[in-house]
C-alpha positions in Angstrom: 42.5 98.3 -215.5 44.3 99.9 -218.8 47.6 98.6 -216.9 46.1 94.8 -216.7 44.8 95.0 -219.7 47.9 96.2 -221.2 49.8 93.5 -219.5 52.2 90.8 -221.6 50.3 88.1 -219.1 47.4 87.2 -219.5 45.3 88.1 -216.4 41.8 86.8 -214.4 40.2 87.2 -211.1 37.2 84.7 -209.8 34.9 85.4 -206.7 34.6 83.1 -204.2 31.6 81.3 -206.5 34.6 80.5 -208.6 32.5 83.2 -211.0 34.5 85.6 -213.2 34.8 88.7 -211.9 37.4 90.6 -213.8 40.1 89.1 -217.4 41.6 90.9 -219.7 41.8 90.1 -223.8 45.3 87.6 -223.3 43.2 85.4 -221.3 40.0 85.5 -223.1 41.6 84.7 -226.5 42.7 81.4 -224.8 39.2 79.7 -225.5 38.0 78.7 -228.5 34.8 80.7 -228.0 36.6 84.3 -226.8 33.2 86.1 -226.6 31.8 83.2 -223.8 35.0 84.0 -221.2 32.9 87.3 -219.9 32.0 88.3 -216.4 29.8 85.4 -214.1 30.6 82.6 -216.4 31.2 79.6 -214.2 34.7 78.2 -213.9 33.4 74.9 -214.4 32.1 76.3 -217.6 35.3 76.8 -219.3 36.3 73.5 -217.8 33.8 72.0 -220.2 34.8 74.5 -223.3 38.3 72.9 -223.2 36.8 69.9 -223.7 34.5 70.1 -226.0 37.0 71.8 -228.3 40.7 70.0 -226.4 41.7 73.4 -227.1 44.3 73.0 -223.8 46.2 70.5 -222.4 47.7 70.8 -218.9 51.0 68.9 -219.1 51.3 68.6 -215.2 48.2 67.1 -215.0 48.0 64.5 -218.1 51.3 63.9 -219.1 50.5 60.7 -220.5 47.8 61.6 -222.8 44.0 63.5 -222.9 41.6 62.0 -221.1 38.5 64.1 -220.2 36.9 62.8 -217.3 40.2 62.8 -215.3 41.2 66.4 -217.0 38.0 67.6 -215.6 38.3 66.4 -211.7 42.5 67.5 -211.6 42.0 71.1 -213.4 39.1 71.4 -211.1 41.0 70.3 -208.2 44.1 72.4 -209.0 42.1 75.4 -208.9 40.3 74.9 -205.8 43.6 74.4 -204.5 44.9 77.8 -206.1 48.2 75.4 -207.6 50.7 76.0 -210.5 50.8 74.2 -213.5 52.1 74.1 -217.0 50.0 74.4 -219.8 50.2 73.7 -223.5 48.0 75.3 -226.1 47.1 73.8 -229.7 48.7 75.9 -231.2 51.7 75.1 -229.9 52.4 77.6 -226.9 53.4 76.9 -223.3 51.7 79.3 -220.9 52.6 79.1 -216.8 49.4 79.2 -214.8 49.8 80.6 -211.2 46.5 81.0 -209.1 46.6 82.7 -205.5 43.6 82.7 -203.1 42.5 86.2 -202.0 41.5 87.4 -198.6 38.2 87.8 -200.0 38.3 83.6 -201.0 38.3 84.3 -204.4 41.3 83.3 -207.1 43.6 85.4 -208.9 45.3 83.9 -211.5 48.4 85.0 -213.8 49.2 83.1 -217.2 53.0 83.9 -218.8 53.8 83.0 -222.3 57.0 80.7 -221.3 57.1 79.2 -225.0 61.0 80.0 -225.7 61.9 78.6 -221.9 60.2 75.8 -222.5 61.7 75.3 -226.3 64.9 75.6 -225.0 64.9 73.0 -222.5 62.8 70.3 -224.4 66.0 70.9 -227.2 67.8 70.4 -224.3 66.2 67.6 -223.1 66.6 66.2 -226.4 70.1 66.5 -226.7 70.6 65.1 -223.8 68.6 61.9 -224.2 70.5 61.7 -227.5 74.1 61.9 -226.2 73.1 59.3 -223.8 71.9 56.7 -226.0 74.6 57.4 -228.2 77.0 56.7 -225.1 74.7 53.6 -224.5 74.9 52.5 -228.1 79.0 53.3 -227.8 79.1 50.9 -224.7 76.9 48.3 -226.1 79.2 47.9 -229.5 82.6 48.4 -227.2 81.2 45.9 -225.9 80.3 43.7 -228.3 83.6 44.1 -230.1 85.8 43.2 -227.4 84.0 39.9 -226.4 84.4 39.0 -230.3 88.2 40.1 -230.1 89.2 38.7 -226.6 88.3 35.4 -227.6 91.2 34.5 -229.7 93.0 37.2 -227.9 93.1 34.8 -224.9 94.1 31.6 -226.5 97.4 33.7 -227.8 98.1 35.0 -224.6 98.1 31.1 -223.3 99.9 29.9 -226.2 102.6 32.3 -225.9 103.0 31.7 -221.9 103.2 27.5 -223.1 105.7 28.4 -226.0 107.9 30.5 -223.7 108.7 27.6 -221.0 110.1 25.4 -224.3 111.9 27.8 -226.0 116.1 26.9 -226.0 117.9 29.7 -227.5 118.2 33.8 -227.1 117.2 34.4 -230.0 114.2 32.8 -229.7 113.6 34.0 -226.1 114.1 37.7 -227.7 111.9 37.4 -230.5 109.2 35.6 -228.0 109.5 39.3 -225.9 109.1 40.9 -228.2 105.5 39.2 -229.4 104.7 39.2 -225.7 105.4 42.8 -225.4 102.9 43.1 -228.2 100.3 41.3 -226.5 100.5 42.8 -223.5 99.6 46.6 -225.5 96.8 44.6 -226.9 96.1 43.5 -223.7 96.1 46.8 -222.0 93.6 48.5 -224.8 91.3 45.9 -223.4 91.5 46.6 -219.8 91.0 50.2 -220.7 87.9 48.9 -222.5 86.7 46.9 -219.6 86.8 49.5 -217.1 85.0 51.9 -218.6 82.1 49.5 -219.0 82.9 48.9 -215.0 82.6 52.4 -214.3 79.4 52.4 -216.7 77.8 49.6 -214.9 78.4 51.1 -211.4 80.1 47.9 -210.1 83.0 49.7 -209.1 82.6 50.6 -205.4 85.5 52.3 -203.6 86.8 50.9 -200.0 88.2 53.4 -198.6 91.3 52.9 -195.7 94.2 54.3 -194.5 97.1 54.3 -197.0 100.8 54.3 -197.0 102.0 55.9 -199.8 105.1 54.3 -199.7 104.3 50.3 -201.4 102.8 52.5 -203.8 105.2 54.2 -205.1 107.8 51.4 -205.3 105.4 49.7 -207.0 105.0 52.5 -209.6 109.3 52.3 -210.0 109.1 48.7 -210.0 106.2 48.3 -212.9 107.6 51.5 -214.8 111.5 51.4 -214.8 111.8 49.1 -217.6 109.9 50.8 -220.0 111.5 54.2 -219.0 115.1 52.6 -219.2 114.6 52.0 -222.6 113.4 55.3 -223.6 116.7 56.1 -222.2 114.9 58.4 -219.6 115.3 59.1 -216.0 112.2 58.0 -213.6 112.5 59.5 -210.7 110.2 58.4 -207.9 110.2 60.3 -204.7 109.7 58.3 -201.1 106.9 59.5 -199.1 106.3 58.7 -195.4 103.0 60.0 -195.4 99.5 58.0 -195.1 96.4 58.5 -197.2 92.6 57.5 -197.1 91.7 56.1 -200.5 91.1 52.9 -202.0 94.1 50.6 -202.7 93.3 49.8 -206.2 91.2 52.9 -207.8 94.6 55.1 -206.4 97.2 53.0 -207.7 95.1 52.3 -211.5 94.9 55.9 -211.4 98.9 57.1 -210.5 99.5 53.7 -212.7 97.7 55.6 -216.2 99.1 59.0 -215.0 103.0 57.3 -214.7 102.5 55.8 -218.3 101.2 58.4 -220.0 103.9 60.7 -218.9 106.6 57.8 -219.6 105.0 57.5 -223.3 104.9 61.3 -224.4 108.3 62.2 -222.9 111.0 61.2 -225.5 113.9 62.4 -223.7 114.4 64.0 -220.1 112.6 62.4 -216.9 109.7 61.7 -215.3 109.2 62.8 -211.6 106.8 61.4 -209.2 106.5 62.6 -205.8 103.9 63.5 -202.9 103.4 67.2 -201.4 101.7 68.7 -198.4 99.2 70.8 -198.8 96.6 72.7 -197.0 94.2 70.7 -199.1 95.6 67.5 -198.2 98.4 65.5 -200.1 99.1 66.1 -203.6 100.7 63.3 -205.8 102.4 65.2 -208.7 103.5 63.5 -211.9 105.9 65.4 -213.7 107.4 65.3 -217.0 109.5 67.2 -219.4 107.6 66.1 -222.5 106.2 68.2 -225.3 103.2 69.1 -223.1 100.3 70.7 -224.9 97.6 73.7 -225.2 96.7 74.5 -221.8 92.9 75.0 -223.7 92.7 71.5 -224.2 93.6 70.9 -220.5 89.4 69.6 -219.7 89.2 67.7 -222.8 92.3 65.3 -222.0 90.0 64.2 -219.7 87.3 62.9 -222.1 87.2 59.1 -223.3 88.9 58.7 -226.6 90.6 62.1 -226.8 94.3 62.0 -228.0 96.8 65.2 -228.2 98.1 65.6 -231.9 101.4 64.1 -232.5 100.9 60.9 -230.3 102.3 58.1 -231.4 100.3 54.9 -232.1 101.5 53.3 -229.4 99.7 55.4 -226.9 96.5 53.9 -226.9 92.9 55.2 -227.8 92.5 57.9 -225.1 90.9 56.1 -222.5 93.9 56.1 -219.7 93.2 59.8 -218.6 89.5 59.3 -218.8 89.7 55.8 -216.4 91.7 58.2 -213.7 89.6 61.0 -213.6 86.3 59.5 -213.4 88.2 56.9 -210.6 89.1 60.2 -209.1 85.4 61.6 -209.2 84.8 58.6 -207.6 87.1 58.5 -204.7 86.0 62.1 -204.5 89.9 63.1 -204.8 91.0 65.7 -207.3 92.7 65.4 -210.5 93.9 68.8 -212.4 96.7 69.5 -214.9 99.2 72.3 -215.9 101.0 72.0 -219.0 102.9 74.5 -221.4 103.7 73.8 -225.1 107.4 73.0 -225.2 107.8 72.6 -220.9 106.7 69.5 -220.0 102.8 68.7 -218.1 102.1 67.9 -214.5 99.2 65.6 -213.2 98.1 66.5 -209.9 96.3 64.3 -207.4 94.8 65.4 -204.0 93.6 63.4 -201.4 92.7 63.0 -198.1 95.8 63.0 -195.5 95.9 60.5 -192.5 97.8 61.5 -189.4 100.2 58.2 -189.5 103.7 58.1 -190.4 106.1 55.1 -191.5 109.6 55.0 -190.9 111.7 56.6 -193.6 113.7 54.8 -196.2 115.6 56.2 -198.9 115.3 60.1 -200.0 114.3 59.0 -203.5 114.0 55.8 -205.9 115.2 56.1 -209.2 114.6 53.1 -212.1 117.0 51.2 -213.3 116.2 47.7 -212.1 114.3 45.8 -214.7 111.2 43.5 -213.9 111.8 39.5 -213.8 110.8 37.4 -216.6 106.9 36.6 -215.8 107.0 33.2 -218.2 108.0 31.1 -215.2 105.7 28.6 -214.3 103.7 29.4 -210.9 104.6 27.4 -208.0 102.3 25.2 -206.4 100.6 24.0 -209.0 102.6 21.0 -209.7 100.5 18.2 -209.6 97.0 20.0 -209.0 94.2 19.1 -210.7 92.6 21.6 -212.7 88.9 21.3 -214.4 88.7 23.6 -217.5 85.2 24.2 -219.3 85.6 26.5 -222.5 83.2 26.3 -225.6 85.9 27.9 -227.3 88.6 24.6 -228.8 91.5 27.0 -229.9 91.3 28.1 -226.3 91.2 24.4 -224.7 93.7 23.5 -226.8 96.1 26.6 -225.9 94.7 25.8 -222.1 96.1 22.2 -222.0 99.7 23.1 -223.2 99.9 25.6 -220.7 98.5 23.5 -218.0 101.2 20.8 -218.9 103.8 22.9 -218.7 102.9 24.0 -215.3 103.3 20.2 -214.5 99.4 20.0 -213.8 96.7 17.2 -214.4 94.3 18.7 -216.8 90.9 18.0 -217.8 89.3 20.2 -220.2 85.4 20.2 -221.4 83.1 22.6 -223.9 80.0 22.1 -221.7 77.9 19.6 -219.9 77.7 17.5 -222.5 81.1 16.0 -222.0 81.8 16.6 -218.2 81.4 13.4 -217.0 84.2 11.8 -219.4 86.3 15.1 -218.3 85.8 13.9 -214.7 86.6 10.7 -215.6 90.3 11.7 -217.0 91.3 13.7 -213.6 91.4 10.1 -211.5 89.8 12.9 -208.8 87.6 15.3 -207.6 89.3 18.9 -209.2 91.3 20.5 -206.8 90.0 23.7 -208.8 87.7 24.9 -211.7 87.8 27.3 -214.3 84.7 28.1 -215.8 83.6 30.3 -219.2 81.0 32.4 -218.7 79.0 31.9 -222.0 79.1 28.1 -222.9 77.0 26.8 -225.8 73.1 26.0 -226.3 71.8 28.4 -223.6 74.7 27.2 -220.8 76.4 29.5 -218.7 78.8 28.7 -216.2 76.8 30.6 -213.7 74.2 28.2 -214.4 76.4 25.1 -214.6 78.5 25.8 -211.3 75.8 24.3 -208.9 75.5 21.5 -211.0 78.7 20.5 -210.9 79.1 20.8 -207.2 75.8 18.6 -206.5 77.8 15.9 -208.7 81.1 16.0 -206.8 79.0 16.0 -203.8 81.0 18.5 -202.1 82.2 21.8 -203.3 85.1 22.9 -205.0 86.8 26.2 -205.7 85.9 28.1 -208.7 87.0 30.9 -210.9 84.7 32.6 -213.5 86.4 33.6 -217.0 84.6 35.8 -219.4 85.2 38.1 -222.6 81.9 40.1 -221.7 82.1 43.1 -220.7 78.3 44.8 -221.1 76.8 46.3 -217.4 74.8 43.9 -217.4 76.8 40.9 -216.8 79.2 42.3 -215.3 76.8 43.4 -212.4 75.7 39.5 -212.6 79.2 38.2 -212.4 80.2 40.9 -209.3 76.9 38.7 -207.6 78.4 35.4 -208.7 80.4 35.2 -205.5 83.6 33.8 -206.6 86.5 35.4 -208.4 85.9 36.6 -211.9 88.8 36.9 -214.7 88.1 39.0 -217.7 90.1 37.7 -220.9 92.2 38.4 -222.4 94.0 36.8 -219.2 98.0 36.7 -219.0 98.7 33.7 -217.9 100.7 35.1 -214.4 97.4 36.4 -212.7 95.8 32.7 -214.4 98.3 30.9 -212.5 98.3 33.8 -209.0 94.1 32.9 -209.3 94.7 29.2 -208.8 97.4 28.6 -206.6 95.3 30.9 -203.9 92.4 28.4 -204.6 94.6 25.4 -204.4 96.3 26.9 -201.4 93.4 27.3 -200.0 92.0 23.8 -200.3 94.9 22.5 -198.6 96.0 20.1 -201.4 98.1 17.3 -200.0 101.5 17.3 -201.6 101.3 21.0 -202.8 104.3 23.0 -203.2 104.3 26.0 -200.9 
């Protein structure tokens, strides 16, 4: 008995009349009324102590608040049932009450002070829930911002596309570029924006297949070369006849931030890119005799907005590394890095491998070709008529130059309101329809799209385009069922979007 009652815990034993047999001082001093809690006492006696005086209250069993008539039938309940639970004093402490039944069908019970444990993890907790609406508020603003921002954003990217088709000299051609060039680093910043949002709204959903590696890496030397020609460095990509299981896309935006992350920190030397077997599966290396950087920081490259010292302002706001290793994660492929100051870094990829093979081609591709000039109207538009309803007039205004220059009929409209006379000006039903998401006074296109196909009485091929970029709506535009844009849109994938549509329709007289 000196050991119990010498015991940290506090310590009790009922009989099988749920009378106290046996406690020892840590126990008794629980109740408000210490000399009461003495051998006989009824269970259900104490039950009522605690709440006369709500000198307890048993988190596991009202966790939404004191209420003594349902306190009453769970505590008694728990201990016929000789459960755990967790219990809170007044004055502050946590105990952990664990009752056993004894052979003789009475109820031992031990009570440990667990105060610190449970500090710790409700400061935890805490943290937690704060870094999360932090990240919440972070993606709510982000947001926000680049709705605001891709608005006019948009309507430059148009008017550039228009200006570029009338433009007469090199000089003008050059210094066009070079604004372009500009645009499309705006342009990227965004994208990075927009798919972290993606990945925060969990509409990003991998589909996995069988993979030759090879279109992807010409397409990495193909989108690359360019900008690595004239850095003056030397991208080398390595063929590969071997066959992956991944998802198209997610791999090649991944190898894609990877490739220009290397090309942008390297400032003279080369850029390697080639695929290894592995006992693991294939690794896609990404090699580059750069600066490199402390291999301590090689977890936090990883993390959104983190940039190495000495980068230059053209290399974004740290979101490229973050987009591939959370695509990684979610492909369930593995992204690591090794780096030394003053040797160059290497990304590593590994993925599944696929028993297929494709004929070889050449031992290795390296860049030199440049890209051709994407300005060029799209063909197969000539002559298609295109229905465009934008709230926003700098846009509609950028939107019909471009359209005209594409050699299209073009009807533009803010809303509802003026649909009809829009209609009227296309001498036809649309052969296609581009549609803002947000229009004004409560309209959305989402909202106006049926309408618009009861009154052409047969329906027509739609494409959504929107600034927005909260979870939200972008989980509401994924359900939309028709192809969604995000602005700012260049013009090219504008004028891809609707010659599919077009195509599709089977427009009489269409260019193929």
């Amino acid at each position: 008995m000196d050991a119990i009652e010498s015991a940290s815990e506090a310590f009790v034993i009922w009989d099988a009349d749920d009378r106290l047999l046996f406690c020892n001082d840590h126990y008794r001093n629980f109740f408000a009324e210490p000399d009461r809690v003495r051998r006989g006492v009824p269970f259900d006696d104490l039950v009522e102590m605690n709440i006369v005086y709500t000198s307890i209250a048993e988190i596991s069993l009202l966790p939404s608040g004191w209420d003594p008539d349902r306190y009453r039938t769970l505590r008694k309940a728990c201990h016929a049932g000789a459960a755990d639970t967790f219990i809170q004093l007044r004055d502050g402490r946590w105990l952990q009450s664990r009752e056993r039944r004894t052979r003789a069908g009475g109820i031992v019970g031990i009570y440990s002070d667990i105060t610190e444990r449970m500090q710790t993890e409700m400061a935890l907790a805490a943290a937690k829930r704060a870094a999360d609406d932090a990240n919440l508020a972070k993606s709510r603003f982000l947001a926000a911002a680049s709705h605001d921002l891709r608005q006019p954003l948009h309507a430059v990217g148009i008017l550039m596309s228009a200006l570029q088709a009338r433009l007469t000299t090199d000089r003008q051609t050059t210094i066009a570029a070079q604004i372009g060039d500009c645009l499309d680093t705006v342009t990227g910043l965004f994208d990075a924006l927009l798919d972290i949002s993606k990945l925060d709204a969990g509409v990003i959903a991998p589909a996995m297949t069988a993979l030759p590696l090879a279109p992807v890496l010409r397409s990495l030397r193909r989108e690359f070369a360019p900008l690595a020609h004239r850095k003056g460095l030397r991208l080398t990509v390595l063929d590969s006849r071997a066959t992956a299981r991944s998802d198209p896309a997610m791999l090649g935006r991944i190898l894609r931030n990877l490739v220009s992350n290397a090309v942008k920190y390297t400032s003279a030397g080369r850029v390697l890119v080639g695929v290894r077997h592995t006992p693991h599966g294939l690794r896609i290396d990404v090699i580059d005799t750069g600066p490199g950087f402390d291999p301590a920081e090689a977890e936090a490259v990883f993390r959104e907005f983190h940039r190495l010292d000495g980068a230059d302002s053209e290399q974004g706001i740290g979101l490229g590394l973050a987009i591939a290793d959370r695509l990684a994660r979610l492909l369930d492929h593995r992204l690591s890095v090794d780096t030394r100051p003053g040797h160059g870094t290497r990304f590593s990829l590994t993925l599944p491998r696929v028993s297929l093979a494709l004929p070889r081609t050449d031992a290795g591709i390296t860049a030199a070709t440049p890209l051709p000039p994407d300005h060029q109207p799209p063909r197969g538009l000539a002559g298609a008529r295109l229905l465009m309803i934008d709230d926003d007039p700098d846009i509609r205004a950028a939107a019909a130059l471009l359209f005209d220059a594409w050699g299209c009929h073009a009807a533009l409209a803010a809303g509802p309101d003026d649909l009809d006379a829009a209609l009227a000006r296309l001498n036809g039903p649309p052969d296609a329809v581009i549609l803002d998401y947000f229009l004004k006074d409560g309209w959305t296109g989402a909202r106006l799209a049926p309408l618009l196909t009861d009154r052409l009485g047969h329906a027509v091929p739609m494409l959504m385009v929107t600034g927005e970029t909260t979870p939200d709506l972008l989980r509401e535009a994924q359900r939309l069922g028709f192809p969604v844009l995000h602005k700012p849109l260049h013009p090219i994938r504008l004028g891809a979007a609707l010659r599919q549509m077009v195509g599709r329709r089977g427009r009489p007289g269409g260019t193929p």
